[in-house]
Backbone and ligand atoms as CSV (ligand in chain L), in Angstrom:
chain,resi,resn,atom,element,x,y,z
A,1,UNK,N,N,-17.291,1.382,7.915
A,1,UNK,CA,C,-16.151,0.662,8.499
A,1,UNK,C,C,-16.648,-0.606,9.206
A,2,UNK,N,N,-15.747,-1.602,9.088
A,2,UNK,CA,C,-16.424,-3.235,9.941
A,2,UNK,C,C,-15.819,-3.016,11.387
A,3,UNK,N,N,-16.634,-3.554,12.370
A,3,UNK,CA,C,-15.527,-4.224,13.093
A,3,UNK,C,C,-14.744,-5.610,13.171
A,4,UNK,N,N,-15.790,-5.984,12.424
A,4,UNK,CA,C,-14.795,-7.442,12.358
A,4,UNK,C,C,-14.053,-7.498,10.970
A,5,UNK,N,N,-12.737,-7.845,10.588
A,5,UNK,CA,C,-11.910,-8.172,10.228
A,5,UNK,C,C,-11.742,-9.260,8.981
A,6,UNK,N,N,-11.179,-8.884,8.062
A,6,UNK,CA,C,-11.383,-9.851,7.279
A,6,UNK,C,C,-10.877,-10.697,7.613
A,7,UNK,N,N,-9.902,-12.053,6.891
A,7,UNK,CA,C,-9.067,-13.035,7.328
A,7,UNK,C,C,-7.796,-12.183,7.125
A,8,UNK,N,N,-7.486,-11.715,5.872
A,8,UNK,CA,C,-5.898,-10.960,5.613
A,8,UNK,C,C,-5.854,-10.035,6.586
A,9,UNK,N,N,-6.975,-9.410,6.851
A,9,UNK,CA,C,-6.531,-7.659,7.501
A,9,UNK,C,C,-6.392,-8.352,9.056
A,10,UNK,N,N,-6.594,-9.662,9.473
A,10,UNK,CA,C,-6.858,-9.895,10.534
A,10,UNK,C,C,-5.613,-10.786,10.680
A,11,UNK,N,N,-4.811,-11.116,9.759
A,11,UNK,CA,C,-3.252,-11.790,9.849
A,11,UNK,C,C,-2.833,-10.587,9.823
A,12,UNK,N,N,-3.028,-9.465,9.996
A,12,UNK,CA,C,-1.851,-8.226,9.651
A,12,UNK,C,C,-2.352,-7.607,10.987
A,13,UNK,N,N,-3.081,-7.383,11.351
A,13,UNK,CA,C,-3.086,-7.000,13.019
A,13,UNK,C,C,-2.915,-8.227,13.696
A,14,UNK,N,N,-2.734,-9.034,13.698
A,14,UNK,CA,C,-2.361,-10.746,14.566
A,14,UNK,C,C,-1.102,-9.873,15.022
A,15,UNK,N,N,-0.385,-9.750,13.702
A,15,UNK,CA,C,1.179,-9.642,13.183
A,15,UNK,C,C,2.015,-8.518,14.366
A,16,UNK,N,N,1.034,-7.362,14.227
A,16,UNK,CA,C,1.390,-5.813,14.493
A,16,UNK,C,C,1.315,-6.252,16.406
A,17,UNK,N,N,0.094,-6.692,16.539
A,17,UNK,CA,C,0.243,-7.118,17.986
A,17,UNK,C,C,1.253,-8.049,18.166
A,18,UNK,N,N,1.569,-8.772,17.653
A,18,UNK,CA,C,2.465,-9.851,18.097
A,18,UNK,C,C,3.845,-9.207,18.045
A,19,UNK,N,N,3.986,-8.389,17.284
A,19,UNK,CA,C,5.658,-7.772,16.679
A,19,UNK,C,C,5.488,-6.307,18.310
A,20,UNK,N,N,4.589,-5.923,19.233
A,20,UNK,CA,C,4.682,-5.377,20.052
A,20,UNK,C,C,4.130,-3.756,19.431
A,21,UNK,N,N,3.356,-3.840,18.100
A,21,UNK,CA,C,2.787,-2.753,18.386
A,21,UNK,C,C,1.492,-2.316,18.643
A,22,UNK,N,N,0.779,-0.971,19.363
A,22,UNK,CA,C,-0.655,-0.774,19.575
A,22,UNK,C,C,-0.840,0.126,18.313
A,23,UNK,N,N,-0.893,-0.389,17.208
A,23,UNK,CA,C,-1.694,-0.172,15.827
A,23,UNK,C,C,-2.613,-0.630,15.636
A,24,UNK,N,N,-3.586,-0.032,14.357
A,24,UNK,CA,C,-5.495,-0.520,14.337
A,24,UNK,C,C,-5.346,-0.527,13.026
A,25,UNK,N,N,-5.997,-1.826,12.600
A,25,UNK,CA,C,-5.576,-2.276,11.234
A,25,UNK,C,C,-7.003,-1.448,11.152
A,26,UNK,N,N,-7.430,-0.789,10.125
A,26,UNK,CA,C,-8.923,-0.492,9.480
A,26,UNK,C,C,-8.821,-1.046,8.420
A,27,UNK,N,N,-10.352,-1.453,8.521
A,27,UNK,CA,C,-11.262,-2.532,7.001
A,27,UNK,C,C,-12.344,-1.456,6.647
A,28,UNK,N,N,-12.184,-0.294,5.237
A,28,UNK,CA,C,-13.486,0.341,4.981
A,28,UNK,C,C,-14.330,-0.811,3.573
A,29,UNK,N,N,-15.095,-0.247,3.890
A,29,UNK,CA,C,-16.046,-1.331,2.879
A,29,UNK,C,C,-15.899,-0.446,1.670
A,30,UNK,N,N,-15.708,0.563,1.282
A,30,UNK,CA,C,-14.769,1.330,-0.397
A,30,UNK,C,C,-13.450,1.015,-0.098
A,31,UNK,N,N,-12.908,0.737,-1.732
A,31,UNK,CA,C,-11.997,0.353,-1.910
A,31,UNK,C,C,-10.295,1.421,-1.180
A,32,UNK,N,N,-9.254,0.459,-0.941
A,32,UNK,CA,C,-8.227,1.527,-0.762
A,32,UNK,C,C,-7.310,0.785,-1.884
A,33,UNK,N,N,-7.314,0.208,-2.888
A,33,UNK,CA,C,-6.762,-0.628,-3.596
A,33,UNK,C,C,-5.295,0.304,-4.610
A,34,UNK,N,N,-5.308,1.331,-4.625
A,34,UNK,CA,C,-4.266,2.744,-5.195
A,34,UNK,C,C,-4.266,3.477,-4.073
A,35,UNK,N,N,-3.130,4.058,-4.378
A,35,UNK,CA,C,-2.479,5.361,-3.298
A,35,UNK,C,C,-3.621,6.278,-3.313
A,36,UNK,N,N,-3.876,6.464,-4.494
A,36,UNK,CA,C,-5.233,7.536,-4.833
A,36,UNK,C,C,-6.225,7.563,-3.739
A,37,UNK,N,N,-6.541,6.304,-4.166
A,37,UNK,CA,C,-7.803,5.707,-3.489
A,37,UNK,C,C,-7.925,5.332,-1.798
A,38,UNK,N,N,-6.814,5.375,-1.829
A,38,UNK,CA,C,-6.303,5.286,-0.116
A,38,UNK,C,C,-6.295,6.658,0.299
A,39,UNK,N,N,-5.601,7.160,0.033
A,39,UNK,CA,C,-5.627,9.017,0.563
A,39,UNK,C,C,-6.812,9.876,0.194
A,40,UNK,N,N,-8.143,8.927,-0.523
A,40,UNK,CA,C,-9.120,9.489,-0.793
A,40,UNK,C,C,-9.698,9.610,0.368
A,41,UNK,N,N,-9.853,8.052,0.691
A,41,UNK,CA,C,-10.479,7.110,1.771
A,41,UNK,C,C,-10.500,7.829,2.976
A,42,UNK,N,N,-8.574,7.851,3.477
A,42,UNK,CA,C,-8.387,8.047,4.817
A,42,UNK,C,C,-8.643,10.072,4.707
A,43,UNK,N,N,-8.354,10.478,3.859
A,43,UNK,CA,C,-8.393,12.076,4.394
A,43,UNK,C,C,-6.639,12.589,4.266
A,44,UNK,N,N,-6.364,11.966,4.102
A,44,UNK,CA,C,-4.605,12.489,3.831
A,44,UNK,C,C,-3.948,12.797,2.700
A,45,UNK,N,N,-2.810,12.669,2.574
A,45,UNK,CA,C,-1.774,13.262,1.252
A,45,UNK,C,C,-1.554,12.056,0.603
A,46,UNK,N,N,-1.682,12.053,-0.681
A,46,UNK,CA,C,-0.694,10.986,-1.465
A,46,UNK,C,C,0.679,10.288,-1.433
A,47,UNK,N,N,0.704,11.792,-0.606
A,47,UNK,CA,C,2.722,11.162,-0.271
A,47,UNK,C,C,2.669,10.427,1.004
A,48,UNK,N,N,1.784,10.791,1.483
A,48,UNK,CA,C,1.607,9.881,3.338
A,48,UNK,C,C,1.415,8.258,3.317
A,49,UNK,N,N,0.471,7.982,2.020
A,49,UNK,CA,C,0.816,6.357,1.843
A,49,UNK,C,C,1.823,5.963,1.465
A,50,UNK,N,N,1.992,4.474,1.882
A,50,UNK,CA,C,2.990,3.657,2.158
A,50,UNK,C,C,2.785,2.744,1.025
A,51,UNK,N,N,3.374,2.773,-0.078
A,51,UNK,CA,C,3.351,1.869,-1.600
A,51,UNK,C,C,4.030,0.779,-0.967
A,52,UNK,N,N,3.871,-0.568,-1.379
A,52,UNK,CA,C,4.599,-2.016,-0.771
A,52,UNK,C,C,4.193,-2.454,-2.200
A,53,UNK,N,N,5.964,-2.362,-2.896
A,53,UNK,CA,C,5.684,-2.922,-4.158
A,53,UNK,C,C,6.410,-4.316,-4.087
A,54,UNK,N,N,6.298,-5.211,-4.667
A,54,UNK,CA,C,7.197,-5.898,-4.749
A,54,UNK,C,C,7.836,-6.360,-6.426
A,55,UNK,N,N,9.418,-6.413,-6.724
A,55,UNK,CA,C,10.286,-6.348,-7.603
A,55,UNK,C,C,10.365,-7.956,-7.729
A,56,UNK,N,N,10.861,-8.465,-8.624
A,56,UNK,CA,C,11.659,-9.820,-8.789
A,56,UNK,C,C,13.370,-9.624,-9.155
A,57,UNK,N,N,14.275,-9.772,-8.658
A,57,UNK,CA,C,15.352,-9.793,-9.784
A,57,UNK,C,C,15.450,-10.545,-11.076
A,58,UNK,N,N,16.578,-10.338,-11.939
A,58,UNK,CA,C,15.765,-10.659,-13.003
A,58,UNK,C,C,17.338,-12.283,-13.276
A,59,UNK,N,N,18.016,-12.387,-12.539
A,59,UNK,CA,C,19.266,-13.254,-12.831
A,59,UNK,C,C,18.360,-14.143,-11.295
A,60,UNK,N,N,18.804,-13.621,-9.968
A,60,UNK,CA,C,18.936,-14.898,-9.207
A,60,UNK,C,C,17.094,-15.100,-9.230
A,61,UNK,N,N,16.083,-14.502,-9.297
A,61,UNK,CA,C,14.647,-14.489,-9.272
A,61,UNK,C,C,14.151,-14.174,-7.596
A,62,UNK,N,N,14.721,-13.613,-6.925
A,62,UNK,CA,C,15.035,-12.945,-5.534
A,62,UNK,C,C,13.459,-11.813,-5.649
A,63,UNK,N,N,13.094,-12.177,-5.038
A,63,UNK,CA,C,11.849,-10.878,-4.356
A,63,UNK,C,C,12.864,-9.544,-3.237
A,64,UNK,N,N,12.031,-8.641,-3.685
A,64,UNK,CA,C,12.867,-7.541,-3.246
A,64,UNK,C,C,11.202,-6.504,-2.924
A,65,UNK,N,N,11.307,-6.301,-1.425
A,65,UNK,CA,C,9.770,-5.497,-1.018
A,65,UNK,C,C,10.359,-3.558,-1.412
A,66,UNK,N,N,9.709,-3.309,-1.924
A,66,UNK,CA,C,10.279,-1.587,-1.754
A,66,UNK,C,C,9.235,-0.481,-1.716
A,67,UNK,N,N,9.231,-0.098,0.228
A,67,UNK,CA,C,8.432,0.921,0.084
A,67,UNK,C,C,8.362,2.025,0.287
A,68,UNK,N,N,7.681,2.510,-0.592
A,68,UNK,CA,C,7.606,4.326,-1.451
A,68,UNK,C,C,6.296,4.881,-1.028
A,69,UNK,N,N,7.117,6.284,-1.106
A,69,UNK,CA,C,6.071,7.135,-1.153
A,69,UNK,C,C,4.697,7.107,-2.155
A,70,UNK,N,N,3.746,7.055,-2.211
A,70,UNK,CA,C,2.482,7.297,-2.938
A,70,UNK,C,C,2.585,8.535,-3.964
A,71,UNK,N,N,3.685,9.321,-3.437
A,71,UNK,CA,C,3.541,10.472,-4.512
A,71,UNK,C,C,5.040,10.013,-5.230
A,72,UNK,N,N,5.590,8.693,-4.865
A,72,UNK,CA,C,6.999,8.311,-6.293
A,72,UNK,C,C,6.954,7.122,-6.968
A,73,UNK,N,N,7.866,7.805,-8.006
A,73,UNK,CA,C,7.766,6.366,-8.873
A,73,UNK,C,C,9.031,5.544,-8.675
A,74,UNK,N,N,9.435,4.285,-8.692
A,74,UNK,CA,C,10.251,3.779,-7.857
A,74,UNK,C,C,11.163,3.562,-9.295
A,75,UNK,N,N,12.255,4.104,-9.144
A,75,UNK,CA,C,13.622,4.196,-10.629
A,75,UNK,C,C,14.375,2.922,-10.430
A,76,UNK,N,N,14.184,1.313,-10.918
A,76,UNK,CA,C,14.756,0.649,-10.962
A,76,UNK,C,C,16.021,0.464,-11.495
A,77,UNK,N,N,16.530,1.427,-11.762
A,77,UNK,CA,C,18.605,1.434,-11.971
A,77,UNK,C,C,18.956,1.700,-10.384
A,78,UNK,N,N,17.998,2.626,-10.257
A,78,UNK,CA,C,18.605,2.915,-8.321
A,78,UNK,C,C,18.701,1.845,-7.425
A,79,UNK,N,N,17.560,0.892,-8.102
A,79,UNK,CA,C,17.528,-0.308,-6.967
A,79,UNK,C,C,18.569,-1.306,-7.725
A,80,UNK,N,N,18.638,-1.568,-8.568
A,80,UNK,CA,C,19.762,-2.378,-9.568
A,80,UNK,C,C,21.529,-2.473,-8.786
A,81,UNK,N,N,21.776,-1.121,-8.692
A,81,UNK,CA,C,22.438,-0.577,-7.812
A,81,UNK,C,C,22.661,-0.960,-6.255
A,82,UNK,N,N,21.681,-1.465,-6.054
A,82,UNK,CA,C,21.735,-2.623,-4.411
A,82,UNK,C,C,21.929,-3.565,-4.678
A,83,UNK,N,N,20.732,-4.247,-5.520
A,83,UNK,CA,C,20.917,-5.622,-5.557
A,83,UNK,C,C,22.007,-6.490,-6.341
A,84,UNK,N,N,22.448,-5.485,-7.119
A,84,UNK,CA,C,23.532,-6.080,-7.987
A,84,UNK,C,C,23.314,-7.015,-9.494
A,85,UNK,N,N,21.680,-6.813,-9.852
A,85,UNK,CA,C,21.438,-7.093,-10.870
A,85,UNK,C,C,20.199,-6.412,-11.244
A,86,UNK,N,N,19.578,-6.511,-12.439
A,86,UNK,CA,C,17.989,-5.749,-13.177
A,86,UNK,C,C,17.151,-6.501,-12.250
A,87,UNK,N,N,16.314,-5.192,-11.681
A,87,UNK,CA,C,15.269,-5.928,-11.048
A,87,UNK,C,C,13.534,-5.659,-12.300
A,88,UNK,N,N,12.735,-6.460,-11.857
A,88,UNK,CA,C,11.421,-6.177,-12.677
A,88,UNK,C,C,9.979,-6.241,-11.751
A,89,UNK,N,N,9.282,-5.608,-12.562
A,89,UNK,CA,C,7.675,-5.885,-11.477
A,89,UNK,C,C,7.738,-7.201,-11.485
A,90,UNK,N,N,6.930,-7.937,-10.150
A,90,UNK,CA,C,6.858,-8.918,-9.986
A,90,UNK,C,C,5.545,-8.779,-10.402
A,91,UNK,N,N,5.005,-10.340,-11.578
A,91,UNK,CA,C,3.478,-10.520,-11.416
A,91,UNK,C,C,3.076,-11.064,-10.261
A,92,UNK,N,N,1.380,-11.062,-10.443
A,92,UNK,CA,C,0.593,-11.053,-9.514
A,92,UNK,C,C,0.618,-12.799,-8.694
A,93,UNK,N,N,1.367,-13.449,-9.033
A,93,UNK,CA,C,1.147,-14.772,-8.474
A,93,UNK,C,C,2.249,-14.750,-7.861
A,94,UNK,N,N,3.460,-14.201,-8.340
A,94,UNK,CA,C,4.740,-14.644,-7.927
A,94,UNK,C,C,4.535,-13.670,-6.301
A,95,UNK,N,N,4.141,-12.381,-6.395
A,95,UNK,CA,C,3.695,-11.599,-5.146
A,95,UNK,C,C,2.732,-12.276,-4.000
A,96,UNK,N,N,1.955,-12.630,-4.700
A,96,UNK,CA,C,1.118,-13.565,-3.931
A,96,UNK,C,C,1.960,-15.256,-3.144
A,97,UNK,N,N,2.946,-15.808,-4.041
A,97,UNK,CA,C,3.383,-16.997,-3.266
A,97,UNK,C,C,4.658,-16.308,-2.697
A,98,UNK,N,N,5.204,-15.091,-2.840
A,98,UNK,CA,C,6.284,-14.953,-1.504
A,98,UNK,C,C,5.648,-14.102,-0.235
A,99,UNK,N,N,4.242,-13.563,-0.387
A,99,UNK,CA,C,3.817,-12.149,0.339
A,99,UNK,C,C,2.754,-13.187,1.754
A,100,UNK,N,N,1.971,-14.284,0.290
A,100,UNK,CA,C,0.521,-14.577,0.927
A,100,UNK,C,C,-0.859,-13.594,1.230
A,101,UNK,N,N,-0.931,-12.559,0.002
A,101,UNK,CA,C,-1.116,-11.530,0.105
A,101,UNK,C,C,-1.745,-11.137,-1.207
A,102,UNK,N,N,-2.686,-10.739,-1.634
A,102,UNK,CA,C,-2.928,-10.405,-3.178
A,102,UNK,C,C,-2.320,-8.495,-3.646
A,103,UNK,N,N,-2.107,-8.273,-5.118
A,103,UNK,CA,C,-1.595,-7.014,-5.063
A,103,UNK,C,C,-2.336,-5.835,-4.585
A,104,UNK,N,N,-2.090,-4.868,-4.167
A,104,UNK,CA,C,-3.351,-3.682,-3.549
A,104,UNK,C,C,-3.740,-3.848,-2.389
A,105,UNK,N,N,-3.091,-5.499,-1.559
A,105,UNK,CA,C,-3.743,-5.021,-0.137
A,105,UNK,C,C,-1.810,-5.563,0.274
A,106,UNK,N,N,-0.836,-5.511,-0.290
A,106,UNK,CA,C,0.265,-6.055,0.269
A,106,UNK,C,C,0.768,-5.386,1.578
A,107,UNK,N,N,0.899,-5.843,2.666
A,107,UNK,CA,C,1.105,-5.214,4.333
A,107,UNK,C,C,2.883,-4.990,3.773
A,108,UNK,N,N,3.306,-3.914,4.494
A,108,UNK,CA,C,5.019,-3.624,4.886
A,108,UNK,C,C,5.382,-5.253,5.748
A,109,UNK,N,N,4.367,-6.270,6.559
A,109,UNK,CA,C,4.875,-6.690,7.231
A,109,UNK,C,C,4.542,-8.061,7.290
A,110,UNK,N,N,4.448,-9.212,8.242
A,110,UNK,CA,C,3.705,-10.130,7.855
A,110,UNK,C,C,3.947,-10.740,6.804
A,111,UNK,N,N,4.568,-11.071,5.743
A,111,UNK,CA,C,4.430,-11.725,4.658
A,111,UNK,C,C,4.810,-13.484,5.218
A,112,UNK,N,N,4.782,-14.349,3.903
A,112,UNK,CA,C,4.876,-15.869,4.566
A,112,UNK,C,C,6.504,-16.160,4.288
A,113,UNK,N,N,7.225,-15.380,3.429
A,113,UNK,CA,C,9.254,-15.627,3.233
A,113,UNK,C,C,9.516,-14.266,4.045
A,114,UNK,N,N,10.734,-14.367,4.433
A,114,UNK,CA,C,11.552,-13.100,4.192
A,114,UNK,C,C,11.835,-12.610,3.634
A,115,UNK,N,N,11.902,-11.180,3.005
A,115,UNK,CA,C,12.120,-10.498,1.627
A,115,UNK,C,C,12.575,-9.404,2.386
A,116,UNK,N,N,14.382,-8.853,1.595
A,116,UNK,CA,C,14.558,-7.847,1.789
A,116,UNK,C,C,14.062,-6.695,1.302
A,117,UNK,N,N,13.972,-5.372,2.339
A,117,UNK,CA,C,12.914,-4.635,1.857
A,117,UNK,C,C,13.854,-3.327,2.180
A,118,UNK,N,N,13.979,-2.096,1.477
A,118,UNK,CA,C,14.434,-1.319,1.121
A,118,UNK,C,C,13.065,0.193,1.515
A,119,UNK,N,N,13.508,1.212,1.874
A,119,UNK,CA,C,12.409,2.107,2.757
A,119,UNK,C,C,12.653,3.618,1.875
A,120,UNK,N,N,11.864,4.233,0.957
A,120,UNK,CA,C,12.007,5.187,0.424
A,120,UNK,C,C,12.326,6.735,1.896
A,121,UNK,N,N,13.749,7.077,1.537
A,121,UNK,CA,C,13.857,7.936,2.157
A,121,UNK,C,C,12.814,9.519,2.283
A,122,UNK,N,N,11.836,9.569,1.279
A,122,UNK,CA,C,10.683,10.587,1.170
A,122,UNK,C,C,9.744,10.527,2.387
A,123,UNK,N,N,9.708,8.855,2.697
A,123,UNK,CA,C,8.610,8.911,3.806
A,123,UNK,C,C,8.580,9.236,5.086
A,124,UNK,N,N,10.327,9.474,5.623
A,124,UNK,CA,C,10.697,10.239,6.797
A,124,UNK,C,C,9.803,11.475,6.504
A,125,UNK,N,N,9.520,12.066,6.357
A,125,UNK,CA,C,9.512,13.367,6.947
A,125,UNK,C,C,8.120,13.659,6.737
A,126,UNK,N,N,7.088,12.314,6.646
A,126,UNK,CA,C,6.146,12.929,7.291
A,126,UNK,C,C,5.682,12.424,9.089
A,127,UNK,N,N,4.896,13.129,9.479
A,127,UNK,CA,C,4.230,12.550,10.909
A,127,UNK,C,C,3.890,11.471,11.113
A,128,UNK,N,N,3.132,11.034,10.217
A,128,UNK,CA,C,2.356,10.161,10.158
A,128,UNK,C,C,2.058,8.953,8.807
A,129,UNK,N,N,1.874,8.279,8.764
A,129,UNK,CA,C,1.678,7.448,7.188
A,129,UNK,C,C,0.663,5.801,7.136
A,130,UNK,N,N,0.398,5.701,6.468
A,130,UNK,CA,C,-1.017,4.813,6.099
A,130,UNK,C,C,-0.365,3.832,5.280
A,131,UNK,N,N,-0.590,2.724,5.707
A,131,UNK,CA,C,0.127,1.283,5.116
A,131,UNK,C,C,-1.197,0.458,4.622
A,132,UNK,N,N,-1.088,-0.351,3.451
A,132,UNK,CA,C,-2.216,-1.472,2.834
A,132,UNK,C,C,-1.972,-2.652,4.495
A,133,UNK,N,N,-2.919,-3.286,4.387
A,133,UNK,CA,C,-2.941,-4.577,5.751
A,133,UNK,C,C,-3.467,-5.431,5.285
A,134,UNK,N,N,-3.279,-5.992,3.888
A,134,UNK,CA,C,-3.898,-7.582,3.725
A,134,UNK,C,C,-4.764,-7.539,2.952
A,135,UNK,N,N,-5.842,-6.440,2.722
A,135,UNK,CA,C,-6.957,-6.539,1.314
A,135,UNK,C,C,-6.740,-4.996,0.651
A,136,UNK,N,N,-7.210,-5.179,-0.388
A,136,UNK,CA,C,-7.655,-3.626,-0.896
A,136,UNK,C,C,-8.364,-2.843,-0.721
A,137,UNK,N,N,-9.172,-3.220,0.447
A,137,UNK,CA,C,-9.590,-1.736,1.462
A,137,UNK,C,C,-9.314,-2.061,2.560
A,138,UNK,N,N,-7.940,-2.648,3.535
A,138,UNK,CA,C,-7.601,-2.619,4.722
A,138,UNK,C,C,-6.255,-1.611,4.742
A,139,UNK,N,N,-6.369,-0.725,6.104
A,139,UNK,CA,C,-4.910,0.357,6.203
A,139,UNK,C,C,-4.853,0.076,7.526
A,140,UNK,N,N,-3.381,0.610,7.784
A,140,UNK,CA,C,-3.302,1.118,8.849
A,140,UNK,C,C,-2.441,2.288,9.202
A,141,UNK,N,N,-2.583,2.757,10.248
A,141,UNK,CA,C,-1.660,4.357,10.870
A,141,UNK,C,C,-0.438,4.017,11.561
A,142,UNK,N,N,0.996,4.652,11.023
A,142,UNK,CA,C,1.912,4.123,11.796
A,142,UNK,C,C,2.547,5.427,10.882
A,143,UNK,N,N,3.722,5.507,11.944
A,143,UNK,CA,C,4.946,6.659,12.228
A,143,UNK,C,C,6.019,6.228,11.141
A,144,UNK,N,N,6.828,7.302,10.249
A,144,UNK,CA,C,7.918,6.429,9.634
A,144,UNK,C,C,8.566,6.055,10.427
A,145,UNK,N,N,9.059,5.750,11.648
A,145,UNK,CA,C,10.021,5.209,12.522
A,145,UNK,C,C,9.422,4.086,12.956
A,146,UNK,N,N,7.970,3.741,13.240
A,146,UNK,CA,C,7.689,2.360,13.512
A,146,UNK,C,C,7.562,1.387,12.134
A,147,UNK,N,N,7.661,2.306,10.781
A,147,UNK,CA,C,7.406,1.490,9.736
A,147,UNK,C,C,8.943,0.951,9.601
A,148,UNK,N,N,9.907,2.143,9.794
A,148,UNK,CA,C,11.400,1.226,9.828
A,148,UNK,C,C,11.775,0.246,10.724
A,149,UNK,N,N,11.250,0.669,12.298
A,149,UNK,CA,C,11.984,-0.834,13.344
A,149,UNK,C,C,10.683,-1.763,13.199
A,150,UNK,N,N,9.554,-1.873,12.165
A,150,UNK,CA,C,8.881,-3.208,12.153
A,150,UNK,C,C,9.734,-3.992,10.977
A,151,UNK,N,N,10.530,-3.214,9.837
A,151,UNK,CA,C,10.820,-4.486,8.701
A,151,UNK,C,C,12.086,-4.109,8.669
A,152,UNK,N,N,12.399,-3.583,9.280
A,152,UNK,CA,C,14.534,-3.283,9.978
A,152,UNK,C,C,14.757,-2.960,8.076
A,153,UNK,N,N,14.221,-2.297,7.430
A,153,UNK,CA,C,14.468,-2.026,6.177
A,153,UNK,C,C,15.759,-0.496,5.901
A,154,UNK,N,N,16.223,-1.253,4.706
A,154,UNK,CA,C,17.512,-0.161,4.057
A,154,UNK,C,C,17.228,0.980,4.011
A,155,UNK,N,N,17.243,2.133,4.885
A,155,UNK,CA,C,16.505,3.420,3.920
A,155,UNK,C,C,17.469,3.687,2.531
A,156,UNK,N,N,16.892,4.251,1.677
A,156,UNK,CA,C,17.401,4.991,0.119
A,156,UNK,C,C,16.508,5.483,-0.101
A,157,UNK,N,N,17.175,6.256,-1.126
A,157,UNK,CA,C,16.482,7.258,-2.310
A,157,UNK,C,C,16.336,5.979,-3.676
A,158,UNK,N,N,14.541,6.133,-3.750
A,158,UNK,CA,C,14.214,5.446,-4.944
A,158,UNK,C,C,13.565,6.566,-5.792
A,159,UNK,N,N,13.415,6.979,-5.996
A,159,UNK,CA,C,12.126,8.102,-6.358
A,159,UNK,C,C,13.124,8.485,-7.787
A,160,UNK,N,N,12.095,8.127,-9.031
A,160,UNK,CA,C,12.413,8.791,-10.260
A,160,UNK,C,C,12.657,10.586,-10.293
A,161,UNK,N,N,14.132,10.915,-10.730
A,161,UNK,CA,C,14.089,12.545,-10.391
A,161,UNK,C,C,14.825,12.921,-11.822
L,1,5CA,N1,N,-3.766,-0.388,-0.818
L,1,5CA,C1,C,-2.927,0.517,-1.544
L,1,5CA,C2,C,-2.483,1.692,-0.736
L,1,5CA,S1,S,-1.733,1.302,0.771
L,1,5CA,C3,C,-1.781,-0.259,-2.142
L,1,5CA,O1,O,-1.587,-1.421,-1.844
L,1,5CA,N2,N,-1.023,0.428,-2.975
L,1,5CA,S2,S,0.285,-0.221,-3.646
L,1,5CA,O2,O,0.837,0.812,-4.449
L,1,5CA,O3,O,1.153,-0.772,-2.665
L,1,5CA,O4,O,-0.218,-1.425,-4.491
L,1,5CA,C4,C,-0.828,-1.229,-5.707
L,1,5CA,C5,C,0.279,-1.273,-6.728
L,1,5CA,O5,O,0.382,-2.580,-7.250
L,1,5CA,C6,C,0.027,-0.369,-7.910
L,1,5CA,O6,O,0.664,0.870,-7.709
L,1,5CA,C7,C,0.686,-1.097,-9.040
L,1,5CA,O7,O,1.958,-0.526,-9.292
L,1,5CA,C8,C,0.906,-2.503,-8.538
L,1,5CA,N3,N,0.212,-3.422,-9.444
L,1,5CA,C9,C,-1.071,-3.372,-9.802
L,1,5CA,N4,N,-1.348,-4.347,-10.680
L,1,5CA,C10,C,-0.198,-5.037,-10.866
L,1,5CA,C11,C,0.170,-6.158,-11.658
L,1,5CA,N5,N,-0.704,-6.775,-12.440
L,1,5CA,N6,N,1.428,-6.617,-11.563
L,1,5CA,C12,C,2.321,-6.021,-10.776
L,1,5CA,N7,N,2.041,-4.946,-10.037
L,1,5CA,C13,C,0.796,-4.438,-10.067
């Protein structure tokens, strides 16, 4: 583990302090770049990470953040259903110029636009949960209730069933 900070993981704790919370961004030097690989890392459940995907719509070209459980797959008719048109994966550049952020380390928070962001109702009910912070091996530890009042996000059910 570092103590010093990369530049991303170190805009994402700037962020967490500044937004009023006492969260600890961690930087391990192995990768956390997949849910896998994150719940390898930290010692936890698959479902305890915090997926930060980001969608494009596919009419107005609208970024849409949606985050899921590590153990779901996110059913884009469900989200279609909000936004009011087909949404699609966003590639890796278009994530990068609304996030400022590359894919695998995308933070719940911090990004450089506003993007509405939508909160998989699965992740209530655990204690605890592990968010990406800016690279693909930066996390951090936060409560589903501080992950909802940091991005004031929609809860729903996304999860392919
Ligand atoms: N650091 C981990 C755990 S917190 C993390 O960021 N996981 S993630 O799920 O939020 O981000 C990785 C996800 O990015 C993968 O699940 C994958 O769905 C998505 N992804 C990977 N490559 C691409 C790509 N080329 N285009 C769009 N999405 C991608």
């Amino acid at each position: 583990m570092n103590h010093v900070l990369s530049l991303s993981a170190q805009k994402v704790q700037d962020q967490l302090v500044h937004l009023g919370y006492n969260l600890k961004v961690i930087e391990f030097q192995e990768t956390t770049r997949t849910s896998t690989d994150a719940a390898a890392r930290i010692g936890c459940t698959i479902g305890q990470i915090v997926k930060s995907l980001i969608f494009k719509c596919r009419k107005s070209g609208k970024p849409v953040l949606i985050l899921t459980s590590g153990a779901n797959r996110v059913d884009v008719k469900k989200i279609a259903d909000l936004t009011g048109e087909p949404i699609d994966r966003a590639d890796p550049e278009f994530v990068r110029s609304i996030t400022g952020f590359a894919i695998g380390g995308i933070p719940p928070i911090g990004h450089s636009t506003l993007i509405d962001t939508y909160l998989d109702e699965d992740l209530l009910k655990y204690e605890t949960l592990w968010a990406a912070a800016g690279t693909p091996n930066a996390v951090f530890e936060l409560s589903p209730r501080e992950l909802h009042a940091m991005t004031s996000a929609r809860i729903i059910r996304v999860k392919e069933e």
